[in-house]
C-alpha positions as CSV (number, residue, x, y, z in Angstrom):
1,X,-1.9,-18.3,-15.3
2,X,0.1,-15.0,-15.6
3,X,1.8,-16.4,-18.7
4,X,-1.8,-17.4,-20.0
5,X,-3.6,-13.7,-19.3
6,X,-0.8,-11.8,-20.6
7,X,1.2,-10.3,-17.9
8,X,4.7,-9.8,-18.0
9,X,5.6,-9.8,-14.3
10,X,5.4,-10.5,-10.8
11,X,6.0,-8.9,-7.4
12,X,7.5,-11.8,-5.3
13,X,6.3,-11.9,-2.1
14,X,9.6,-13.5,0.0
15,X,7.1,-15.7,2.2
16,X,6.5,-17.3,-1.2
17,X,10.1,-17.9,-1.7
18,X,10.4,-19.3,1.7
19,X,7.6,-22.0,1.0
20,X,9.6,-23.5,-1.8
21,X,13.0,-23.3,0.5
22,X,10.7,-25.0,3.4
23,X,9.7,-27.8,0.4
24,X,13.5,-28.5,-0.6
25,X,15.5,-31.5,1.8
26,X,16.6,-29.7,4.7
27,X,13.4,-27.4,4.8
28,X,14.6,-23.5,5.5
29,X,17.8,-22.9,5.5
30,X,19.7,-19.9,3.4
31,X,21.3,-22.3,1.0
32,X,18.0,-23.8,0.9
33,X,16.4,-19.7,0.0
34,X,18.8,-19.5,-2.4
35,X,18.3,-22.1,-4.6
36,X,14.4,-21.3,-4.5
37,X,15.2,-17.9,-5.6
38,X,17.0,-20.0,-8.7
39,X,13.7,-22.0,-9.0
40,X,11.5,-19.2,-9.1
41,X,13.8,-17.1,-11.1
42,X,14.0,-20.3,-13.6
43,X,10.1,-20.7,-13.8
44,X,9.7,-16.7,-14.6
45,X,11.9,-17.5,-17.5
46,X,10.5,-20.0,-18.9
47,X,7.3,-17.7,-18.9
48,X,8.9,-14.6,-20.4
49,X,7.7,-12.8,-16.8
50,X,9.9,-10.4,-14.9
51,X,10.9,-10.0,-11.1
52,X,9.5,-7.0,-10.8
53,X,11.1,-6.7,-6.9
54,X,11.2,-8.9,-4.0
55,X,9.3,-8.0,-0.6
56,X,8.1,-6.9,1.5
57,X,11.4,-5.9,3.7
58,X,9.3,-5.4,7.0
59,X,9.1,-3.7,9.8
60,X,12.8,-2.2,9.2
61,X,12.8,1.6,9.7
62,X,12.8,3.4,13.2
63,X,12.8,0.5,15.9
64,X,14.0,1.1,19.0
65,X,15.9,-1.8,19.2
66,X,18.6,-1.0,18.0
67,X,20.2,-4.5,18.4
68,X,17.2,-5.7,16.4
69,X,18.4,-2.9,13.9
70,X,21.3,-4.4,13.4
71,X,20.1,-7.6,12.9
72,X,18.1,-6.3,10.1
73,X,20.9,-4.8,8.4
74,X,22.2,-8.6,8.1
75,X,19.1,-9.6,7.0
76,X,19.0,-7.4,4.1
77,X,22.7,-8.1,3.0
78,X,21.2,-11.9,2.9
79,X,18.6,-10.0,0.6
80,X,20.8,-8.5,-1.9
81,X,21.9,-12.4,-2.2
82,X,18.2,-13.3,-3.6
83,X,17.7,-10.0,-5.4
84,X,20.3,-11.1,-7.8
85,X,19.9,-14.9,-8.5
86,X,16.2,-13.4,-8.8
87,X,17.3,-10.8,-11.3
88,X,15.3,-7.9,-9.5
89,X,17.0,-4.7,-8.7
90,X,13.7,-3.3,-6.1
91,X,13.4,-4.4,-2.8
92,X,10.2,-2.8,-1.5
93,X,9.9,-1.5,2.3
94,X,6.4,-0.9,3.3
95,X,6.3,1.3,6.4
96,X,6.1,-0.5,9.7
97,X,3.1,-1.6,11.5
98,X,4.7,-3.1,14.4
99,X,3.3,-1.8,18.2
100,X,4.0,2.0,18.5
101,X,5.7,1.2,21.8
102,X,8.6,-0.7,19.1
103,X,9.0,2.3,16.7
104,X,10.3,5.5,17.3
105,X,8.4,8.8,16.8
106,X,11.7,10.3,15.2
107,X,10.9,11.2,11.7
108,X,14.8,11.8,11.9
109,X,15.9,7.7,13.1
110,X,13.2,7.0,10.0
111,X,14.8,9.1,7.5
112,X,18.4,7.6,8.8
113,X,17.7,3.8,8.9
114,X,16.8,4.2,5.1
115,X,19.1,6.1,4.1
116,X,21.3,3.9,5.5
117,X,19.8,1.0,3.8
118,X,19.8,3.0,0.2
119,X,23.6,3.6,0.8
120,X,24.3,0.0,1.3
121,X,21.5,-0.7,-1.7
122,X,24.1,1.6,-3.8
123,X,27.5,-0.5,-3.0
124,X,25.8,-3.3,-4.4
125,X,26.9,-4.4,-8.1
126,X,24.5,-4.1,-9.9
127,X,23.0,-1.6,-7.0
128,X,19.6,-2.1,-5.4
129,X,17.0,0.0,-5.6
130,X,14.5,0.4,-2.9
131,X,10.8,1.4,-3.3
132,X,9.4,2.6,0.3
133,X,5.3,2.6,0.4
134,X,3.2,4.1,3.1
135,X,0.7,1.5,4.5
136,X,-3.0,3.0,5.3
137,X,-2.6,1.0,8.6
138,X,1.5,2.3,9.3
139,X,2.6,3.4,12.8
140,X,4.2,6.1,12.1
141,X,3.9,6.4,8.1
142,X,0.4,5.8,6.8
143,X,0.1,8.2,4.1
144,X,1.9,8.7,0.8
145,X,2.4,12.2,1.2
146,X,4.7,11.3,4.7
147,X,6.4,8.4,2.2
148,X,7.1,10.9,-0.3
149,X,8.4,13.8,2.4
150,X,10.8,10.5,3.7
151,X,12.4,9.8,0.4
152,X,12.6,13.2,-0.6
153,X,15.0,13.6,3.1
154,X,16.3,10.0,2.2
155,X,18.0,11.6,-1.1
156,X,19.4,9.2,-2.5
157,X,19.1,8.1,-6.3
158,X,18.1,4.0,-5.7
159,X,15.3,5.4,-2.9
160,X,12.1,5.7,-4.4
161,X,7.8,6.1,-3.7
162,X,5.5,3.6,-4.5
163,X,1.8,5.1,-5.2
164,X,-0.7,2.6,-4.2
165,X,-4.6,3.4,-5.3
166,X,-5.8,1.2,-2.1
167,X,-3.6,2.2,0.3
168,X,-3.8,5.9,-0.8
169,X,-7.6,5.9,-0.2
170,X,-7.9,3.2,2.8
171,X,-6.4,6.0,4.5
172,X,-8.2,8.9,3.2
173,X,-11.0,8.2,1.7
174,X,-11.9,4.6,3.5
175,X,-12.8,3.9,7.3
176,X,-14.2,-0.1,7.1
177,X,-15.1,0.1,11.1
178,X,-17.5,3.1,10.2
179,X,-21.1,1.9,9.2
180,X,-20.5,4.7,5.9
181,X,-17.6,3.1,4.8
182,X,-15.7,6.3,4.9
183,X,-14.1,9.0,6.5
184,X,-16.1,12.5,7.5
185,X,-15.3,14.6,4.0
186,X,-13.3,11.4,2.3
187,X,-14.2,13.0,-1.1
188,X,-12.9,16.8,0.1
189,X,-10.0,14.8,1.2
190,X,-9.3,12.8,-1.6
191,X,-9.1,16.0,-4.3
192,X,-6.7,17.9,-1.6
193,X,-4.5,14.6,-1.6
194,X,-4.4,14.3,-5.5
195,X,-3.5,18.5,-5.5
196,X,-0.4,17.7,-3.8
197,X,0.4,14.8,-5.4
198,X,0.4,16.5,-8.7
199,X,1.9,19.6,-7.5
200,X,4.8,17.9,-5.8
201,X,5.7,14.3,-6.7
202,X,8.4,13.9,-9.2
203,X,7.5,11.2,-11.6
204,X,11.4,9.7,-11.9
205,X,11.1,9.1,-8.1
206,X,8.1,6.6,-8.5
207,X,9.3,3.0,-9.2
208,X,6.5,1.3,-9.6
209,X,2.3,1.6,-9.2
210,X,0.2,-0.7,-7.8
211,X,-3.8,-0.5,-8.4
212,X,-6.7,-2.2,-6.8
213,X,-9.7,-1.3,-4.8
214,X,-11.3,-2.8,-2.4
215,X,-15.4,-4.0,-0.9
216,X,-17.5,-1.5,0.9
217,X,-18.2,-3.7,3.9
218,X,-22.5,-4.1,4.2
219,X,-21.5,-3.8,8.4
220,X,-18.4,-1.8,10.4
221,X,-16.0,-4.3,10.7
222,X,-15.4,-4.4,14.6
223,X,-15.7,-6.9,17.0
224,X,-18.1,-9.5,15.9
225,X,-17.3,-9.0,12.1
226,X,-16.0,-12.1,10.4
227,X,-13.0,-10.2,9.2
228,X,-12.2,-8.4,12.7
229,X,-8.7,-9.7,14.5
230,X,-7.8,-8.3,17.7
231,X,-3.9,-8.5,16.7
232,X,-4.5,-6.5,13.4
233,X,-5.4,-3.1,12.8
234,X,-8.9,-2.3,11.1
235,X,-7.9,-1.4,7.8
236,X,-5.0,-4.4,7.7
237,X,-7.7,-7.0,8.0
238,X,-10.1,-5.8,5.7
239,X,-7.2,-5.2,3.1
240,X,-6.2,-9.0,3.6
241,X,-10.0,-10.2,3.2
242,X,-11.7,-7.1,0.9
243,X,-8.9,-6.1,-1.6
244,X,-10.7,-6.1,-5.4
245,X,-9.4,-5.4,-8.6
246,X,-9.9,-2.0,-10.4
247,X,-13.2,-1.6,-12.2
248,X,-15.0,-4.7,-9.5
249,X,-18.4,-2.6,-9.0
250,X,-20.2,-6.2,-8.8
251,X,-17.9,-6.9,-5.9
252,X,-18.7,-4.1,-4.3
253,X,-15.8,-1.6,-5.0
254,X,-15.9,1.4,-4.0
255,X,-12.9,3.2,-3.8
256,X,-12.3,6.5,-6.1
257,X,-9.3,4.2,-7.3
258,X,-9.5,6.1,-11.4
259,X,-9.2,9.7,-9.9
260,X,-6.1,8.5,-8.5
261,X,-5.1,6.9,-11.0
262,X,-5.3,9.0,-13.7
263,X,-3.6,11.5,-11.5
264,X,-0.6,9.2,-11.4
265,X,-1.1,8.3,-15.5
266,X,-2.4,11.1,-16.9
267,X,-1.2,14.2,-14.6
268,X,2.4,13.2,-13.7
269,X,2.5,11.2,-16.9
270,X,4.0,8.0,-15.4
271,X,5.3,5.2,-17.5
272,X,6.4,2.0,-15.7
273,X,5.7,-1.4,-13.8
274,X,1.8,-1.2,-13.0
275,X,1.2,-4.1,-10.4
276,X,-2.3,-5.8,-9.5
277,X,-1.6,-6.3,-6.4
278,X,-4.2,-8.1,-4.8
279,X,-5.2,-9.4,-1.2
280,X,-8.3,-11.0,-0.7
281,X,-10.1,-14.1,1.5
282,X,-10.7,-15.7,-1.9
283,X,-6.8,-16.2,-2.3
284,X,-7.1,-18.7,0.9
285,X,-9.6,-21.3,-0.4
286,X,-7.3,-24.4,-2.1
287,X,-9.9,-25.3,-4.5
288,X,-8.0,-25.2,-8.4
289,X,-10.4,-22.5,-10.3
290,X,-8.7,-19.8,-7.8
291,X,-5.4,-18.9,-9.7
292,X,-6.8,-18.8,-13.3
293,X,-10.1,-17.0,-11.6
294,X,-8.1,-14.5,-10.6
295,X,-5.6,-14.0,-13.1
296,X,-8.8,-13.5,-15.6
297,X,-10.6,-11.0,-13.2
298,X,-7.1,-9.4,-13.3
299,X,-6.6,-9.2,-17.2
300,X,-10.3,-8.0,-17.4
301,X,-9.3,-4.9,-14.7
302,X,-6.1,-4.3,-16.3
303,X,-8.4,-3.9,-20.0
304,X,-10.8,-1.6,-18.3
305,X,-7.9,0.5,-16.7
306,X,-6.2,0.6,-19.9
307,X,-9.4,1.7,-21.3
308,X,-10.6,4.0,-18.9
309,X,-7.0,5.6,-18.4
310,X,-6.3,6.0,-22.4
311,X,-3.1,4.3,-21.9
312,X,-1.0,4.2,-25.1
313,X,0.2,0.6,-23.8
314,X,1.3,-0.5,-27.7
315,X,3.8,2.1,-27.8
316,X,7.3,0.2,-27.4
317,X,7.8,2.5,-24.3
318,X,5.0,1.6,-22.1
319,X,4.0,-2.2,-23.6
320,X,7.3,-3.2,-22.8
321,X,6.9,-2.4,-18.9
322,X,3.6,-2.7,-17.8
323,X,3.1,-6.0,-15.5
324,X,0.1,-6.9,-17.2
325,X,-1.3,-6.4,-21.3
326,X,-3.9,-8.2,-23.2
């Protein structure tokens, strides 16, 4: 369905991967990862799509165990393996979420654990680059101006920001659990945010974009709310049920996802990998209309962003990157 709407990538999410290692004899195994990577990395061929990266690394930066550290660190050298029988040079890290009694308050142990991961990203041939994002539900990161002062510190030239519209405003802008829908002078908030972003982000330090929006809930979702989990921060379950894509105003989207973006397009003049990257409870149901559904809701957003953002996507520059064209 991505082939068939025009887009020319994916984000690989490495739970995906590890369904098709757990369908291979022997179920999981890291032979068995492997040659799933080959799989996948065969079928994007065939398709004329692109690995955009391969994530998300979780729940790596700051713990404070340190012997859980380390066994990170060997994950991620079992990561470089599938970067490059994927073809991908990004691994994304989204900023932890885990209890804030497992993650240190140390901006400094932050700042160090990436930098140590970007140094090891470098040794790599070809190296890896890393694209760090600041969830709107993070422990200790959870908003892209932190994300942006971290790989400023990180300094390193394969360590870069990704700018997500929904995660950008689900911390700003959004509150689900309030019966508004938003946070006391969300709009206020939102132009200060974009005033910094413009006056400080340097455009060759963001890898890639990702744009969607998201449902204005009709009640707070708290206890009692058909989304609400106990285990979950507020804003992590309603992105997993209520994520829309850009332009959905019949879905009920919100979000001011196009001020953000067209300070990302238009003021720091980005150029590169635009994902869709959509959650949503509609994802879960098996029935077969769901992938080409979405993959035509998708196309339709990406036109309307296109649109909306006066993209010059048929230049050679831009057509040639962007995840998704019509």
């Amino acid at each position: 369905m991505a082939r068939a709407y025009g887009y020319h990538g994916i984000e690989l999410f490495h739970e995906d991967l590890a369904d098709v290692a757990n369908s291979l004899d022997g179920g999981s195994s890291t032979a068995n990862e492997l040659q799933a990577a080959e799989i996948i990395r065969n079928m994007c061929h065939e398709r004329n799509l692109d690995i955009i990266c391969l994530q998300p690394f979780a729940h790596y930066e700051g713990l404070l165990d340190r012997d859980e550290h380390a066994r990170r660190i060997e994950k991620l050298k079992f990561w470089f393996q599938l970067a490059k029988v994927l073809e991908t040079d990004i691994v994304q890290i989204p900023s932890s979420f885990l209890p804030a009694s497992e993650v240190s308050e140390d901006r400094s142990l932050i700042i160090s654990d990436l930098r140590e991961a970007a140094d090891m990203g470098l040794q790599e041939q070809p190296p890896v680059r890393f694209v760090y994002e600041a969830l709107c539900w993070g422990t200790r990161v959870d908003h892209w101006e932190q994300s942006w002062e971290i790989v400023q510190a990180v300094e390193r030239p394969n360590f870069g920001i990704c700018l997500d519209t929904f995660n950008i405003a689900g911390r700003i802008y959004a509150d689900p659990a309030s019966p508004s829908g938003t946070n006391a002078n969300a709009s206020q908030a939102v132009k200060e945010s974009i005033a910094r972003l413009l006056s400080s982000v340097d455009v060759r330090k963001v890898f890639y974009v990702q744009v969607v929006d998201a449902e204005r809930l009709e009640t707070p979702l708290v206890e009692g709310h058909q989304f609400y989990n106990a285990e979950q921060p507020c804003r992590m379950s309603w992105s997993r049920n209520c994520r829309l894509f850009y332009g959905e105003k019949d879905y009920g989207a919100y979000l001011p996802v196009a001020e953000i973006a067209r300070a990302i397009f238009q003021g720091l003049g980005y150029k590169g990998w635009v994902s869709l990257e959509l959650f949503n409870r509609r994802m879960s149901e098996t029935d077969e209309d769901v992938p080409r559904e979405l993959a035509r809701r998708g196309a339709i957003s990406w036109a309307k962003l296109v649109r909306d953002m006066k993209l010059q996507v048929d230049s050679p520059l831009v057509s040639e990157r962007f995840s998704a064209s019509l």
